[in-house]
N, C-alpha and C positions, 0 to 999 in steps of 0.2 A: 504493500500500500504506500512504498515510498512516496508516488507524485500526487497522493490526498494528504500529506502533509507539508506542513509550514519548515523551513529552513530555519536552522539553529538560530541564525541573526531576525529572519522575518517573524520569529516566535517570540522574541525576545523584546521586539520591538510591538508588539501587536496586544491591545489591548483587550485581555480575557473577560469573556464573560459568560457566564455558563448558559447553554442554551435550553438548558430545562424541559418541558414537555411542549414541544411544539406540535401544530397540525398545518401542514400544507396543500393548499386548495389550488389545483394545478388546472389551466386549459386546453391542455391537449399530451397525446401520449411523449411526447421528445420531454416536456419539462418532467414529467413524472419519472422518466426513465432517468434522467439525469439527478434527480434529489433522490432515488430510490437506490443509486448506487452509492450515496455516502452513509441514507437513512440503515441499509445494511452492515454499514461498517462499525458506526457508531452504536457502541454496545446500550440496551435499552437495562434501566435500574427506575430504583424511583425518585431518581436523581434527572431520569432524562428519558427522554420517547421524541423519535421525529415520526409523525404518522405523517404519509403523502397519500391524497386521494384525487383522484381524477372525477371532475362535471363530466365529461366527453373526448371525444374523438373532435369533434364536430364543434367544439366552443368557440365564443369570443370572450373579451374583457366582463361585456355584456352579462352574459350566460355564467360564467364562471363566477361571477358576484350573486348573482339569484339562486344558483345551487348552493352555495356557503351558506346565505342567510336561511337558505331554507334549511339545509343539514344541521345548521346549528339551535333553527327552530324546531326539530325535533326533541322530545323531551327527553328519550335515551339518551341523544347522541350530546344533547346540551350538558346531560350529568356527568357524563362520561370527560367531553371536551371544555368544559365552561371555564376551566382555573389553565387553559393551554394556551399559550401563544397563537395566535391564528394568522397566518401567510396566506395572501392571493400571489398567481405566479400566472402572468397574464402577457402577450403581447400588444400594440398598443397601434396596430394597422386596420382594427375594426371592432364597435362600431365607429362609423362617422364622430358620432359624438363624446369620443373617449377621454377629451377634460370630464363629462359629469359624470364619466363611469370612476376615474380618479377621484372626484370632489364627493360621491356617495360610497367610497370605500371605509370611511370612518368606521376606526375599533378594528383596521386589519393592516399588516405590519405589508408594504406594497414590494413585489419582485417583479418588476416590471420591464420592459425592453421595450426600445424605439428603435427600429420598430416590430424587428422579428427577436425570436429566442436565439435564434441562431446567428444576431448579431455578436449574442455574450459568448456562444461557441467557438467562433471566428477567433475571438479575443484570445483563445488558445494557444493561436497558432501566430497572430501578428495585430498590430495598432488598428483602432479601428479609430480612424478624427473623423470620416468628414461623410455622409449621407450616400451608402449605396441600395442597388437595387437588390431583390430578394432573389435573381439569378445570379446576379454575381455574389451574391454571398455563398448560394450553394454552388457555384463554379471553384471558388474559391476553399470552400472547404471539403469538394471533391480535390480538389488538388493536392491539399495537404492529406487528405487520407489516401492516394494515390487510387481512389475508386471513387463511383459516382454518391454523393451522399444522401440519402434516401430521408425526410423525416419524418418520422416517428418509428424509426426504427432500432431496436435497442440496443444493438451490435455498434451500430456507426456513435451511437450516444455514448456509450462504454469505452469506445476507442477515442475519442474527442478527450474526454478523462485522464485516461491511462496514457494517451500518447501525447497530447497538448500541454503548455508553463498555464498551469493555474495562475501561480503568480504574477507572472506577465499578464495574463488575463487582470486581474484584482485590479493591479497596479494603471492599467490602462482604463477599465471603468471608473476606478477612484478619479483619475489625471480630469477625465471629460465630464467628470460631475462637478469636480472643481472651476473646470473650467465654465459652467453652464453656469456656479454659483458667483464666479467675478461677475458673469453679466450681470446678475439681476432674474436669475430666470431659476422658476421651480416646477416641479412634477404638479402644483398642485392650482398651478395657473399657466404654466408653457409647454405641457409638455408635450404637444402636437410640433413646438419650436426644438424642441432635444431631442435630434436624430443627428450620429447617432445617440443614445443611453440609455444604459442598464443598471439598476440599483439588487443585480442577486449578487454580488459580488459582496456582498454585505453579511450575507447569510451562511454563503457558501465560503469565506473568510474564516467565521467562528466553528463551521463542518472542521476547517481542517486545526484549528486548535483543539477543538475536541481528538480528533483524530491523534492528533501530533502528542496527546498523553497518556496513548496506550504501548 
């Protein structure tokens, strides 16, 4: 599990904090597959639980927010998850109107991408500044897996992992959210203006502290 964990200096330097019982509400199978290979590594006590559940195949931002509230409006699932961190993990290329799908996420910690998932993917393998299209990004990350990249497929999600710099990922997300915050600009009023950006790099950061103390 060497490359899901943090380097001696990036551990050192990275502010811990325990991720406790989370539950992540994913829009489609590429994100599920990708938080389901760290949720299996990272040992479950009662200290910690990451549960990832998938709304669809077939989701938007949209959809993915109305299954949450309704799973969580379940009475079982509310007793069971009520005291858990609750993640939406959405892309942010539909609907139309995905500022109000951001601005009615209230009470959910946001893993979001401008504008695909597979922008944060890319980030594996090399910088991502400046607004491409959602061919060349899977051109792009056909290339680096030297095969064509399929998504939702769990093999190519698995190897993006095992074979891409996380941290070079991390590190590139953090650079262009900084850079988004000199302008003036936030998820929670711009973010049809922040392509590209990813805020799972946040999440997926504390996966590998966790990880890096077994």
């Amino acid at each position: 599990m060497g490359r899901t964990q943090l380097s001696p200096q990036r551990l050192s330097e990275t502010k811990r904090t325990n991720i406790g019982h989370i539950v992540i509400f994913c829009e489609g199978k590429t994100e599920k597959y990708y938080f389901d290979y760290f949720a299996e590594i990272i040992k479950k006590s009662k200290y910690t639980d990451v549960e990832v559940v998938l709304e669809t195949a077939n989701g938007n931002a949209q959809t993915v927010l109305n299954f949450a509230n309704e799973f969580m409006a379940d009475e079982e699932h509310n007793m069971k998850f009520n005291t858990y961190g609750k993640y939406l993990a959405f892309d942010c290329d539909d609907p139309p109107n995905i500022q109000s799908v951001v601005m009615a996420a209230a009470g959910y910690e946001l893993l979001i991408s401008n504008y695909l998932f597979e922008t944060w993917l890319l980030m594996h393998f090399e910088d991502v500044e400046g607004k491409i299209s959602k061919r060349e990004i899977y051109r792009r990350l056909s290339a680096h897996l030297n095969s064509a990249y399929s998504k939702g497929h769990k093999g190519k999600t698995r190897e993006i992992v095992q074979n891409g710099n996380i941290e070079k990922a991390i590190d590139n997300a953090r650079t262009l959210e900084k850079y988004y915050v000199d302008e003036g600009k936030s998820i929670f009023t711009n973010i049809k203006d922040m392509n590209p950006f990813t805020s799972v790099y946040k999440l997926v950061e504390q996966f590998m502290v966790e990880i890096s103390k077994y």
